[in-house]
N, C-alpha and C positions, 0 to 999 in steps of 0.2 A: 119650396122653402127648405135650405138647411137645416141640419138635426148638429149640433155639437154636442158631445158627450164626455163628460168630467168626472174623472175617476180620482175621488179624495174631497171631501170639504173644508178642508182647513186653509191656508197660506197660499200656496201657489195654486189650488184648483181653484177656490172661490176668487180670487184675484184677475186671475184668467176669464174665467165667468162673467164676472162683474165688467171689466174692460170690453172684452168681447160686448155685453150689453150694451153698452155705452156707445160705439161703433156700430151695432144693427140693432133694432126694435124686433119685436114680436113677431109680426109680419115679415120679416127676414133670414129670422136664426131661429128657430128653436135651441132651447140650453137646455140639458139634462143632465140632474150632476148628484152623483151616488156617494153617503158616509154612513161606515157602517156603525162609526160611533153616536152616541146622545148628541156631542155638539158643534157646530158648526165654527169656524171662524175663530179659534182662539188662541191664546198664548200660551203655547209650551213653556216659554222660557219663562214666565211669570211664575209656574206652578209651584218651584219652590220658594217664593216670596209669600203667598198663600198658604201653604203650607206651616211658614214658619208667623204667620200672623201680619206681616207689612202690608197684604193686602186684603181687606176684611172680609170682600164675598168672594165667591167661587165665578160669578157672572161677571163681576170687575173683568176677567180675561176676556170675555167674550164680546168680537168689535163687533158682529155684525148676528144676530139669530136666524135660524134657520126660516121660521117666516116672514123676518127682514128680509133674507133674499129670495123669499118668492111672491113677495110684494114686488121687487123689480124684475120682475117676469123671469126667474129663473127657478125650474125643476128642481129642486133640490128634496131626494129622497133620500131620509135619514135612516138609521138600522137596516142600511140593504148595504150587502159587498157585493164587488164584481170577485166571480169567481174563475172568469174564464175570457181572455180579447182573443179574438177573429180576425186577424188583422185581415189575411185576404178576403173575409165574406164581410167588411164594415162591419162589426158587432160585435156585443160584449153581453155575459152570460153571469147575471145576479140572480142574488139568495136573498127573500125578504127576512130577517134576522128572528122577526118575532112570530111569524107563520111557518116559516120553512116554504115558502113560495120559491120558483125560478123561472127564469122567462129571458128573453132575448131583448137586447136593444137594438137597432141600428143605428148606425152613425156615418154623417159627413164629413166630418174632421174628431179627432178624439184627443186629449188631453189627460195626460196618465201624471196625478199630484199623489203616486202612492206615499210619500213623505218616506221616515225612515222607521226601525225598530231597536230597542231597545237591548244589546247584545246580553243574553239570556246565557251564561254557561249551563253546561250539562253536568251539573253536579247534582251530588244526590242531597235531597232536602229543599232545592233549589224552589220547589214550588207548593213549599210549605206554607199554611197561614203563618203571617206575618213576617214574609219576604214580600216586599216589592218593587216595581218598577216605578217610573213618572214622567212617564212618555204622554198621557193623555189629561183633559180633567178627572176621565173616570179611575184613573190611578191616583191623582190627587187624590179623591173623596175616598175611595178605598182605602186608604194608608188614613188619612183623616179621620173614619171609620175606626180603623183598627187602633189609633193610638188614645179615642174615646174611650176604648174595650176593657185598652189593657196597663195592668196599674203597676207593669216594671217600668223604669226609667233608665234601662240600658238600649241605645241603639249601637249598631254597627253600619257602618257606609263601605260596602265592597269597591273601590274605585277613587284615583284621588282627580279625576280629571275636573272641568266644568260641572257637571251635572253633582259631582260629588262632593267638593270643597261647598256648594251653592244649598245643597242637603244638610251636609255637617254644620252651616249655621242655622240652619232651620230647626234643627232640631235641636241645639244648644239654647235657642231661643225659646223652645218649647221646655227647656228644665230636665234636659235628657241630658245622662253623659254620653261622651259620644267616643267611639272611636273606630278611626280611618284607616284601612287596610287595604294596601296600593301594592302591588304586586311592582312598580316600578321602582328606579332608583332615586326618586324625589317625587313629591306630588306636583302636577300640574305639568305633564310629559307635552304641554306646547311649549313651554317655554323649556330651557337649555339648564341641564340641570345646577350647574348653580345660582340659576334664577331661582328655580325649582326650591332651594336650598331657605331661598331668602321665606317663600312662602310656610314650609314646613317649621322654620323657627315662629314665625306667628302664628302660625295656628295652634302649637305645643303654647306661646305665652298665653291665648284664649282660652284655653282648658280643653283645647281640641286635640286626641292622642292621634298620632298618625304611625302606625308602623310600614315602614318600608320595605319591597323585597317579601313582601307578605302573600303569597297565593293560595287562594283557598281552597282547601281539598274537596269539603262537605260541607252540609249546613246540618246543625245538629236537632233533633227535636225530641219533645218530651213525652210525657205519658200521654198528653194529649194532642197530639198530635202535631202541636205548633212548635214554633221553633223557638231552640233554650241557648245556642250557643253557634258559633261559627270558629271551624277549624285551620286551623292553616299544618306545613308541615311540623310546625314545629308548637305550635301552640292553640290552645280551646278561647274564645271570647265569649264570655255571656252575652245575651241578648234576649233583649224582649220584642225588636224589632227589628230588622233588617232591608237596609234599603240600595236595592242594585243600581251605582254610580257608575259602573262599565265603560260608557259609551253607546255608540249607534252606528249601524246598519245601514246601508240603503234598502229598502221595502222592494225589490226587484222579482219579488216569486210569479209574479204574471206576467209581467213585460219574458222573461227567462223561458216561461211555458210559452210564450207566444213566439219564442227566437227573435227577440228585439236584442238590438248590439248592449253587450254591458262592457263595460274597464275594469282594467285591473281592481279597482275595489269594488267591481258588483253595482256600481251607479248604470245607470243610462246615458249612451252617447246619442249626445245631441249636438247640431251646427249650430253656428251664431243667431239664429232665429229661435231658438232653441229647438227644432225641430229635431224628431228622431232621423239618426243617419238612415239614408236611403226610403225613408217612410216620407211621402211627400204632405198628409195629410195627418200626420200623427205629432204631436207633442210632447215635450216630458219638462219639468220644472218641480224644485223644490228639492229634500231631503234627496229624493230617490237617484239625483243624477249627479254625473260628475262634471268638473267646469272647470277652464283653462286657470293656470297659475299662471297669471303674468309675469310673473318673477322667474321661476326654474323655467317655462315653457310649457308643463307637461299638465298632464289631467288630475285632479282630487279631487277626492270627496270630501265636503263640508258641510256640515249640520247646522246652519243657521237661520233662524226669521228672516233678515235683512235681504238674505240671497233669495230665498222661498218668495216674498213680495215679488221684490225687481221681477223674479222669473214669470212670473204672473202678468206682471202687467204689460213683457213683453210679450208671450204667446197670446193673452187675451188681443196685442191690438194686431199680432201677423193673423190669426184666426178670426177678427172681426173686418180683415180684408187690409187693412195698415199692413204697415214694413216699419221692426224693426230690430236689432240686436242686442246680444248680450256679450259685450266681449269677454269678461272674464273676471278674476277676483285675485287679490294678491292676502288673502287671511287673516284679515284683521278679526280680532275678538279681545273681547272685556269682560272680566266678571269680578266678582268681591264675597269676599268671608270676611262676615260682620265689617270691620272698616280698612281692611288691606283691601286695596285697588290693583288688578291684576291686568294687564295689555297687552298683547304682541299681536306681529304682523308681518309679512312676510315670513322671509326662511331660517330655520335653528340653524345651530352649525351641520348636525347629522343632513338636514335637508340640502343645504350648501353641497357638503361633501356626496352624499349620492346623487347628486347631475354633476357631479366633476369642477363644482368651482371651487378656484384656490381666493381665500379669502382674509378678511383680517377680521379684528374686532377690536371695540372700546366700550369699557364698561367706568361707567360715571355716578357720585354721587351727589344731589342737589337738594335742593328744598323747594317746594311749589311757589313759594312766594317770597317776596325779597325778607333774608338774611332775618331782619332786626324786622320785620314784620309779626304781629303777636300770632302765636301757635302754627307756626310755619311748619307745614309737614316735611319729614324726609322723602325723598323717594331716591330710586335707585333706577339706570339708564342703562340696557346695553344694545350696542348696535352693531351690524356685520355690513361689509362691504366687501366688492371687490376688490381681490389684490391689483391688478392691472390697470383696471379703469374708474377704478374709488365707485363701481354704482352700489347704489343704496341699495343692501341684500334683504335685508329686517332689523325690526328693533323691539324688543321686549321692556317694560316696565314692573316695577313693583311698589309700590309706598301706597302713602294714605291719599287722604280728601283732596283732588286736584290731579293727580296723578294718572288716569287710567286713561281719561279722554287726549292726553295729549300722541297717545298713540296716533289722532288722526291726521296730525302733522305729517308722519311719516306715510300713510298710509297713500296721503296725496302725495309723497315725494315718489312713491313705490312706483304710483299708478303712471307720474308721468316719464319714470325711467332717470330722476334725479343722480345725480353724486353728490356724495358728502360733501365737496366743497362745494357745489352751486345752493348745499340748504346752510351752510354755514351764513348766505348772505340774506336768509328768507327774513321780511320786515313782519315781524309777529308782532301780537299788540303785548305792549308793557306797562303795566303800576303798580306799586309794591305790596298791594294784596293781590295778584293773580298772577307774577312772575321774579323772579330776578332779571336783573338787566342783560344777563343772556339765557336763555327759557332754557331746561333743563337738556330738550333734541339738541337744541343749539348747540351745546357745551357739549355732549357726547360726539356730534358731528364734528366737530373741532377736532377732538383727537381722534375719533376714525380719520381725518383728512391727514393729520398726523403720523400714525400707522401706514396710512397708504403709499405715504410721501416715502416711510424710512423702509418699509418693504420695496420700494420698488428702487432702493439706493442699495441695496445687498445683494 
């Protein structure tokens, strides 16, 4: 019998697990599969919806528990890390979290879900009560914890990306003021900054401060040791709480020790099976690797649930003895602060420009639903193309209710290698509460085909 071995319980390792199960019984595979966290199987991306109260328990996140999955005959050993892969001896080398225990695994196939980390600067203060991260549940309820404690109502959000705009209404909803300190030149460095532009005007109408171009030096603390204020070069922020919006890491400190290939950003190289290059029996999926960009060609790193699944469900069925692939992702993401609806997908202009495409763009504005339909939102359209051959480069969105999912319009034009003139003819569905009579891509692809036509007449 088979021994698989699963390093990570969350998204892509339990997915893998779980597939894999499905594909051989008991009697064929053993599963072993190592988290050093409390819990199994849950939504990062939910935590700050929780956080801010939209979702009322802490367990709402979690799809599956840990003795859910060893009800379906999977190993799953919670508070142990690996601390050490073998690759050339099959094994891997864990710490029981609450004994101090260590012992060896062996394995016939292994499966590396280290996810990603939370980028931590090296500031001073930095690991003060009442700085946090919200990379886990147990970061949830720690922050959850401390904001029971403590009875200021100033937060600070270091970071304006996803994780950060997604915090600063959390905490606005909690009765905190709040204010956002983004070392970039707009909040929201996916999208293009006068996209960017559009978001930092609503967040300032919600009583959300966002300072730009704001890096922070220190974190400041008090007689008691916690933290009282956050510095930048040029200015102090009170704070009673501090919450690190940064970004994320790939979690690559073992694959690295073990001399497993990494990319330019630190992810794990894996083929289309996802399997690690040149490891014929090893795997990698989820935060910790990097994945084709069907659009530029080249490799990123992306932090999302959606990718983490897929990657699972494909290594669980090549390691449950199936075949199958992952080809790749063109970066589609969605988020919201309170009720702005935030999209893009594919490539910014900066992205364009460093793989060398000469490009255009058209930026549009629309309403979600027809004109003279009651409380029709704005939203706002931009889209980039090829100069030469009009292909569909990306498209970013901003407005309200209706607005964010239409991203996935483009996402499917991305994926089949569309031009703006073949989506200008796409039969979308229309009635005048869910569109105008040409859907807001519609209209933007129009004048990209537009642009395209008169770029390529000059």
């Amino acid at each position: 019998m088979e021994r698989l071995v699963v390093i990570g319980g969350d998204a892509a390792g339990m997915s893998a697990a779980s597939q894999a199960r499905r594909l051989k019984g008991p009697d064929e595979l053993e599963i072993v599969a190592f988290e050093r966290g409390h819990f199994s199987s849950f939504s990062a991306c939910g935590i700050p919806y929780w956080v801010g109260g939209d979702v009322p328990e802490r367990d709402d996140l979690i799809a599956r528990t840990p003795a859910e999955h060893r009800e379906r005959g999977i190993e799953l050993r919670m508070r142990t890390q690996v601390t050490e892969i073998d690759a050339p001896g099959g094994r891997v080398r864990s710490r029981d979290l609450e004994s101090g225990a260590e012992s060896w695994t062996g394995f016939d196939k292994l499966v590396i879900a280290t996810g990603a980390r939370p980028v931590r600067p090296p500031l001073p203060g930095v690991d003060a009560p009442g700085v946090h991260g919200v990379q886990t549940l147990d970061d949830g309820q720690a922050l959850l914890d401390t904001l029971a404690r403590t009875s200021g109502r100033r937060a600070v959000v270091m970071g304006a990306g996803y994780i950060g705009v997604e915090m600063a209404e959390a905490m606005l909803k909690r009765g905190y003021e709040v204010m956002v300190l983004n070392r970039g030149e707009q909040p929201m460095a996916t999208l293009d900054p006068d996209m960017g532009r559009l978001v930092h005007a609503a967040m300032d109408s919600m009583g959300i401060t966002t300072v730009n171009g704001a890096g922070v030096t220190k974190i400041l603390t008090g007689g008691d040791g916690r933290v009282r204020a956050v510095a930048t070069e040029n200015a102090e922020y009170p704070a009673d709480v501090v919450i690190l919006g940064i970004g994320v890491e790939p979690e690559t400190t073992l694959a690295r020790a073990a001399g497993l290939p990494l990319g330019a950003y630190d992810g794990l190289l894996t083929d289309l099976a996802m399997r690690v290059r040149g490891y014929e029996n090893i795997w990698a999926g989820g935060d910790c690797v990097e994945v084709l960009d069907l659009v530029s060609g080249r490799e990123r790193h992306i932090a999302l649930g959606t990718h983490a699944n897929k990657h699972g469900q494909i290594i669980g069925t090549n390691a449950g003895g199936g075949y199958a692939t992952f080809p790749g992702v063109v970066g589609t993401a969605v988020s919201k602060v309170c009720d702005l609806e935030i999209a893009r997908t594919g490539l910014r202009e900066k992205d364009a420009r460093a793989v060398g495409l000469r490009y255009v763009t058209a930026t549009i504005e629309s309403t979600s639903s027809a004109g003279y339909y009651p409380d029709a939102s704005r939203m706002t359209v931009k889209m980039l193309a090829e100069r030469r051959t009009g292909r569909l480069l990306g498209v970013q969105i901003v407005g309200r209710e209706g607005a964010a999912k239409r991203v996935d319009i483009a996402a499917v034009a991305l994926t089949a290698g569309m031009t703006v003139e073949q989506m200008t003819t796409l039969d979308l569905g229309y009635a005048p509460p869910f569109s105008p009579v040409w859907d807001p891509v519609l209209v933007a692809a129009r004048k990209a085909t537009t642009a395209v036509r008169e770029a390529g007449s000059r």
